[in-house]
C-alpha positions in Angstrom: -13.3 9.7 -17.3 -13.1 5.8 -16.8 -13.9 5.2 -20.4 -10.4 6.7 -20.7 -8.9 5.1 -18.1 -6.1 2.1 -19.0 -8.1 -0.8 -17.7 -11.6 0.7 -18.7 -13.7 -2.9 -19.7 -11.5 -5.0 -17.3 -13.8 -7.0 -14.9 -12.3 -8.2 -11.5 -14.2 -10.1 -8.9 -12.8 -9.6 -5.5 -12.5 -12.3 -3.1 -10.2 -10.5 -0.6 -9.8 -9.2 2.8 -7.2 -7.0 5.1 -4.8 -5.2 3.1 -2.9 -7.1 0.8 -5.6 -8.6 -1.8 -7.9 -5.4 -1.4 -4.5 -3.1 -2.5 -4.3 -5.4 -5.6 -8.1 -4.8 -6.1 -7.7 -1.0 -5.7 -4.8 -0.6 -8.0 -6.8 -1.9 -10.7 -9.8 -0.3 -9.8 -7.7 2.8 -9.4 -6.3 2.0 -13.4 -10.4 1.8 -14.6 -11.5 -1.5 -14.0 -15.1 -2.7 -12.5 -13.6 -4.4 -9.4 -16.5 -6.3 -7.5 -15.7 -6.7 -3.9 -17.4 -10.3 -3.0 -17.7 -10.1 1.0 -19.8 -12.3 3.4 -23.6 -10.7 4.5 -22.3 -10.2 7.6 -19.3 -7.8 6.0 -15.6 -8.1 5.5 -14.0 -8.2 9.1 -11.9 -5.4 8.0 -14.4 -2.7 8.5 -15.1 -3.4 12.0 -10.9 -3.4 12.9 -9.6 -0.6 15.7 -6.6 0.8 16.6 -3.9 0.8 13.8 -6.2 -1.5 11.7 -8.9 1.4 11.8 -7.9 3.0 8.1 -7.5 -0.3 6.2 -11.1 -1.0 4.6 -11.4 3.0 4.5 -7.9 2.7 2.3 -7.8 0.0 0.0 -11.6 -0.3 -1.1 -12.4 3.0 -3.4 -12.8 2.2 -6.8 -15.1 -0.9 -5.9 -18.3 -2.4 -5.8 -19.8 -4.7 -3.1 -21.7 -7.9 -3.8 -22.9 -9.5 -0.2 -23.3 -13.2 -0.8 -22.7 -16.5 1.6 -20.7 -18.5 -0.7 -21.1 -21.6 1.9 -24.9 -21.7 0.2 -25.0 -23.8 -3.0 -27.1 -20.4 -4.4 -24.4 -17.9 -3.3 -21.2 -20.2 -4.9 -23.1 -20.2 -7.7 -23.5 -16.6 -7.9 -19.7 -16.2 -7.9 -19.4 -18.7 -10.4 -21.3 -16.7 -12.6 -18.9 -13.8 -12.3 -16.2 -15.9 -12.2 -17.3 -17.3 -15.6 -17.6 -13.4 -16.7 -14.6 -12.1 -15.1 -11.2 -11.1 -16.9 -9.4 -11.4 -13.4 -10.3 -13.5 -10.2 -8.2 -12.3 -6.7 -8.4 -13.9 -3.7 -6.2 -14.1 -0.5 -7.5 -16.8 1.7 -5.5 -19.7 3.1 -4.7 -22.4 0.8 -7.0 -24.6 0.1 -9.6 -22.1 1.0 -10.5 -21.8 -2.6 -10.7 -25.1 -3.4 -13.3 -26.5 -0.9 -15.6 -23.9 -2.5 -14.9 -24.7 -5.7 -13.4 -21.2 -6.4 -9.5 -22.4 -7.3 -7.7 -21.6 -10.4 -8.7 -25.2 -11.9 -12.4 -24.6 -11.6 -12.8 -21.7 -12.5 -10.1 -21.9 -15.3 -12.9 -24.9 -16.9 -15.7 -22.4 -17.1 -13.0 -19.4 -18.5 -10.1 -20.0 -20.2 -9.3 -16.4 -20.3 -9.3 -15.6 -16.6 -6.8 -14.6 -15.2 -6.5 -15.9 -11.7 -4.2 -13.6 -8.6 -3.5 -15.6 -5.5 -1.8 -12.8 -2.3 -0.5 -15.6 0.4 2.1 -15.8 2.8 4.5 -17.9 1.0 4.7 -19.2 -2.7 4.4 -23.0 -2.6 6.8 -24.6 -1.0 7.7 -25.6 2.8 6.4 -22.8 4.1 2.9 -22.1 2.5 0.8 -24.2 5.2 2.1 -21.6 7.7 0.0 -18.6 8.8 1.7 -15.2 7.7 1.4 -11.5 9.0 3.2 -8.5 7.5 5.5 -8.2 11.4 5.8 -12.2 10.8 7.6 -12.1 7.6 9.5 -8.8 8.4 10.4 -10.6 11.6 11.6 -14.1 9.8 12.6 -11.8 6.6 15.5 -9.6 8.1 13.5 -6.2 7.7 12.9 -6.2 11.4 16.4 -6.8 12.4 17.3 -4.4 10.1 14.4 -1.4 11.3 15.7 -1.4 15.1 18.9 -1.4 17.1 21.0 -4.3 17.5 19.3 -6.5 19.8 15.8 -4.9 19.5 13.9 -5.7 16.5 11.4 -3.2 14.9 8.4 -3.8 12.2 8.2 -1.1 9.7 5.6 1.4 10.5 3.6 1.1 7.7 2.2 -2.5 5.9 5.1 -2.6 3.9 4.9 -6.0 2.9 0.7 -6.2 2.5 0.8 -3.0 0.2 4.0 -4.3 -1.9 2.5 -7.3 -2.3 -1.0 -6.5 -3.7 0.8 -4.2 -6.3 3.0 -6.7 -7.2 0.2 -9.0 -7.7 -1.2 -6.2 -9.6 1.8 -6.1 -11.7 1.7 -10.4 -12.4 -1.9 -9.3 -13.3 -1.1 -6.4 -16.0 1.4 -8.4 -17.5 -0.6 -11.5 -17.9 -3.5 -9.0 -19.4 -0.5 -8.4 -21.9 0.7 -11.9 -22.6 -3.5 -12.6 -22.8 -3.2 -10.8 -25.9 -1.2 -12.6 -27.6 -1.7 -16.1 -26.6 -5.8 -15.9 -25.6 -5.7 -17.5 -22.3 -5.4 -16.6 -19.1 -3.3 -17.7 -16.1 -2.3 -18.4 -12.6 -0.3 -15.5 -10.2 1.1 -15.5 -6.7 2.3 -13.3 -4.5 3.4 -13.7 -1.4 4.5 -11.8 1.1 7.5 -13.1 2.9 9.1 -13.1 -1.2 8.0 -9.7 -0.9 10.1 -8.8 2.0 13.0 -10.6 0.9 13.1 -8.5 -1.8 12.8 -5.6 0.2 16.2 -6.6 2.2 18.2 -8.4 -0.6 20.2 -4.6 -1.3 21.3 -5.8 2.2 21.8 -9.9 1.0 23.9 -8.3 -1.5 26.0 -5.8 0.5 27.2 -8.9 2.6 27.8 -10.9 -0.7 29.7 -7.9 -1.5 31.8 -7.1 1.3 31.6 -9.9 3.2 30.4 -7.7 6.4 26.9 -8.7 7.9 25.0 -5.5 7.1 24.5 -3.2 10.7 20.6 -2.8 11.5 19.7 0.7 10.1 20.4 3.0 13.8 23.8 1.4 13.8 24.8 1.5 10.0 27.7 2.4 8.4 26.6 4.9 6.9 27.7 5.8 2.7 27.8 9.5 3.1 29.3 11.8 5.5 26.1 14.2 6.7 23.3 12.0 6.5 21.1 12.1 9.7 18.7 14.0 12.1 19.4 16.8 14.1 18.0 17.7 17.1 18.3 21.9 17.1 17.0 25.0 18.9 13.8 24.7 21.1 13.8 20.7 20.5 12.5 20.6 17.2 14.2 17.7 15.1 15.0 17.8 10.8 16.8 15.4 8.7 19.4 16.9 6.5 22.3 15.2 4.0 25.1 16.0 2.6 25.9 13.3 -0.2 28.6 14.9 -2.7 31.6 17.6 -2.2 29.4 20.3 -4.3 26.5 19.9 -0.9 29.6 20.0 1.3 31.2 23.1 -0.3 27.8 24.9 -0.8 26.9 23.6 2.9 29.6 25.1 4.5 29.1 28.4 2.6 25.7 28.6 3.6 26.7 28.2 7.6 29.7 29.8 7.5 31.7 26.9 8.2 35.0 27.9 6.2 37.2 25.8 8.8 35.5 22.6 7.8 35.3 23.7 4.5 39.2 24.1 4.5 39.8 20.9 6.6 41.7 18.5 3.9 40.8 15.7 6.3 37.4 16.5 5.6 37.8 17.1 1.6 36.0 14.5 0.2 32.8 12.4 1.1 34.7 9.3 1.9 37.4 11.3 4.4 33.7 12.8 5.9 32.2 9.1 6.6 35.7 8.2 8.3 35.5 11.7 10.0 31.9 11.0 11.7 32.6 10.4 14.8 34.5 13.7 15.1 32.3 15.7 12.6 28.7 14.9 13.4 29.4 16.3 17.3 31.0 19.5 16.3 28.0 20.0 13.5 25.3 19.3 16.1 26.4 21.7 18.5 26.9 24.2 15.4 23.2 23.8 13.9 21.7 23.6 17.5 21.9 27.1 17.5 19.2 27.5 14.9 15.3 26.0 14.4 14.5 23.7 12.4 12.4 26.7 10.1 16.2 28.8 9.6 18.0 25.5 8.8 15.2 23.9 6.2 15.0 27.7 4.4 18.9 28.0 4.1 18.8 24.1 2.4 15.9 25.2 0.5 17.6 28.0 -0.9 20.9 26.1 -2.1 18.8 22.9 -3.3 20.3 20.9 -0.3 18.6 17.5 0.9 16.5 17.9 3.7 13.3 16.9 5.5 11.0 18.0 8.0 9.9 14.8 10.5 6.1 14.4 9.9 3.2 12.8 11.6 0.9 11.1 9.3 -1.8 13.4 10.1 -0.2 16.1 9.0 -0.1 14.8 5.4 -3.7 16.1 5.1 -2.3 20.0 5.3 1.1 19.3 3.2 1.0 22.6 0.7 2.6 19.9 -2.2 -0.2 17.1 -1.6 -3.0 19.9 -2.2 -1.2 21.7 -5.2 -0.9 18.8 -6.9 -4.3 17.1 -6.4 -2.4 14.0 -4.4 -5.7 13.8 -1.7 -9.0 13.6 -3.2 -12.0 13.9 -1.7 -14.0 10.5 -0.6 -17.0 9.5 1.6 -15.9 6.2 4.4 -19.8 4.8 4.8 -20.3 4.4 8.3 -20.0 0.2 8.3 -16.8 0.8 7.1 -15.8 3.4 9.8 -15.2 2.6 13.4 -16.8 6.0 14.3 -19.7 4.1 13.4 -20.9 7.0 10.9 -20.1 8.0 7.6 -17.2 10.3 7.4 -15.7 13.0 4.8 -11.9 13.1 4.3 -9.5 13.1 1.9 -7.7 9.7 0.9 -3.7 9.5 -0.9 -3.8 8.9 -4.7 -1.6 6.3 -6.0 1.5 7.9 -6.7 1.5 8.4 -10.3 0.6 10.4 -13.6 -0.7 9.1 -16.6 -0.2 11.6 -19.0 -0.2 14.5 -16.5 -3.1 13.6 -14.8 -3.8 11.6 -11.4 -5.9 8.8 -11.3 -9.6 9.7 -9.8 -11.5 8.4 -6.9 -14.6 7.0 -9.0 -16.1 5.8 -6.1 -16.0 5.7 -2.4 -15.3 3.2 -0.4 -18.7 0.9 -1.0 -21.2 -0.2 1.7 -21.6 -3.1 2.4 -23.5 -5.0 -0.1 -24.2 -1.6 -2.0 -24.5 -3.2 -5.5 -25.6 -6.6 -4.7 -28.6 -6.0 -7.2 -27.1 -4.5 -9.4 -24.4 -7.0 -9.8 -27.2 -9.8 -9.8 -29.3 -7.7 -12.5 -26.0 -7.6 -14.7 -26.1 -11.3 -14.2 -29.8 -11.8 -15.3 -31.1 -12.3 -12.4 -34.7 -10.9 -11.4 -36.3 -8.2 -8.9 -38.3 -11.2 -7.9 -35.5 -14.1 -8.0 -32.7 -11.6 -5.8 -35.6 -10.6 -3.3 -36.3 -14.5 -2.4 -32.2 -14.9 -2.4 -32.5 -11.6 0.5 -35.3 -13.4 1.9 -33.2 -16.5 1.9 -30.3 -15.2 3.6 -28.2 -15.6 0.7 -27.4 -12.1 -0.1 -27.1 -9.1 2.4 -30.0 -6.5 3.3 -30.6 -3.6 0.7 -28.2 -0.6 1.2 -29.0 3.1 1.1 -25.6 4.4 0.8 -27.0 7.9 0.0 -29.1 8.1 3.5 -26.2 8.0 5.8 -25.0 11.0 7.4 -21.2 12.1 7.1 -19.4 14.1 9.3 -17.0 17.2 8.3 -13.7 16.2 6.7 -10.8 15.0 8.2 -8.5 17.4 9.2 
């Protein structure tokens, strides 16, 4: 299967942590490539993280392999310079100028491989604000996201890592396009991503609604909203769904399917535009109307007549979602226990990206790796020997020897 894959022969070296660099690394692992995972012996911080932080090395490492090296040792660095040297792509994520203390920056290792192509994930592209320290809530904060999330006056981060998970893929995307332009021209090159850019490209629909109408753009709760029905309703026993109306066919078929022939026969209601003037008259008299029925009755009748709706989910209740599991969209995997806070191994199921290649999804080829799982292999592939990597372990300059296959797992995830 990855002989077929798109990026089947593509070597990446790793030099990430956190979310951002490592979602770069695991779309292209994802695509086929051999994406080594360079972390520290003592093991990317990432898989020791709690609380919200707890999924992100489970997440964004499959499709890898990890290499356990101290790159502050002279041996380690030059370790990494040997993949470097061997590598089509470099990624990295560190603060600037990290890199370049070690000897690890575009320039040097651009003089031992003209063909590499090098992916930098920071906070800012160069300018006035790249010596600053950047989060995903820092930039949606500074970058109008937040302000545009929560009510006035109460700024809200998104509640995913909107910006860290755009950003790696679109540092994946500088890195398939320079693969391309590789092609033609036989050299590789620099790419940045960064990811307060990132989230100004998130919120520059709402730049461009104020360079439109000349109207600061409402924060999201207190929008004016395009379409006439376009909101959640809280209905019988509590229960809450989000439904929308967007054209006069929804409207005509909505009404039909409700019973609602007085609002079907309002004029002042005929069209969308007359509905999105009419909200503050229409949207009380519908929420009484629908409150009458559960949120199962409502989502059946808009099932039936192909009318938008939505039931509100909890993320943990994506692992039972009928569609996910008919179409393959979770696949199996195995979190090793140093990359779990359960401190065990655990079985679960993990999102594929979300697309096809030729009607198929892309596979999970590998777990989530150990922590220095292949560091002899990696070293044997670089002609080093069993005797010359045991006196690097003995050293200190590599991790301890994994047994991946020893640890126990625990039942899947429900």
């Amino acid at each position: 299967m990855s002989e077929s894959l798109p990026l089947s022969g593509i070597r990446v070296v790793e030099f990430t942590h956190m979310v951002m660099g490592p979602t770069c690394g695991m779309i292209l692992g994802d695509l086929g490539a051999d994406v080594i995972k360079v972390e520290p012996p003592g093991g990317d911080n990432t898989r020791r993280l709690l609380g919200a932080g707890a999924g992100f090395f489970a997440n964004f490492n499959r499709n890898k392999r990890s290499l356990a090296v101290d790159v502050k040792d002279a041996r380690g660095r030059e370790i990494v310079l040997k993949l470097g040297a061997r590598a089509d792509v470099f990624s990295e994520n560190f603060k600037p100028g990290a890199m370049a203390r070690l000897g690890l920056d575009y320039a040097s290792l651009a003089r031992l491989n003209p063909r590499l192509i090098y992916v930098s994930h920071k906070g800012f592209l160069p300018g006035p604000y790249e010596h600053r320290t950047a989060l995903d809530e820092v930039v949606q904060m500074m970058g109008g996201l937040a302000y545009m999330t929560g009510p006035e006056g109460r700024p809200l981060r998104a509640g995913s890592s909107v910006n860290d998970i755009m950003g790696g893929m679109f540092g994946a995307l500088g890195v398939l396009a320079a693969l391309a332009q590789r092609e033609k021209t036989g050299r590789g090159q620099e790419v940045q991503s960064a990811l307060f850019e990132n989230n100004v490209f998130l919120v520059s629909q709402h730049m461009m609604q104020y360079a439109v109408t000349g109207q600061p753009p409402a924060p999201m709760p207190n929008r004016h909203s395009p379409w006439g029905i376009y909101d959640v309703f809280t209905v019988a026993g509590g229960e809450q769904i989000f439904i929308a109306v967007v054209s006069d066919t929804q409207w005509a078929a909505f009404c039909d399917a409700f019973g609602f022939g007085d609002l079907k026969d309002d004029p002042a209601l005929a069209t969308n535009n007359d509905r999105v003037r009419a909200r503050e008259r229409l949207l009380p008299i519908l929420r009484e109307r629908l409150g009458a029925h559960t949120a199962a009755e409502i989502a059946s009748i808009f099932e039936a007549r192909g009318l938008p709706y939505a039931p509100i989910t909890r993320p943990q209740e994506l692992f039972d979602d009928p569609h996910l599991a008919a179409t393959g969209g979770l696949a199996p995997t195995t979190i090793p226990a140093d990359g779990s806070a359960a401190g065990h191994a655990i079985e679960t199921r993990t999102a594929l990206l979300p697309l096809a290649l030729d009607g198929a999804r892309l596979p999970v080829r590998r777990p989530p790796p150990a922590l220095g799982e292949h560091t002899d292999a990696v070293l044997s592939e670089l002609g080093y020997s069993a005797a010359q990597i045991d006196e690097l372990r003995a050293a200190g300059v590599i991790g301890a020897r994994r047994e991946p296959s020893a640890q126990a797992a625990e039942p899947p995830a429900a």
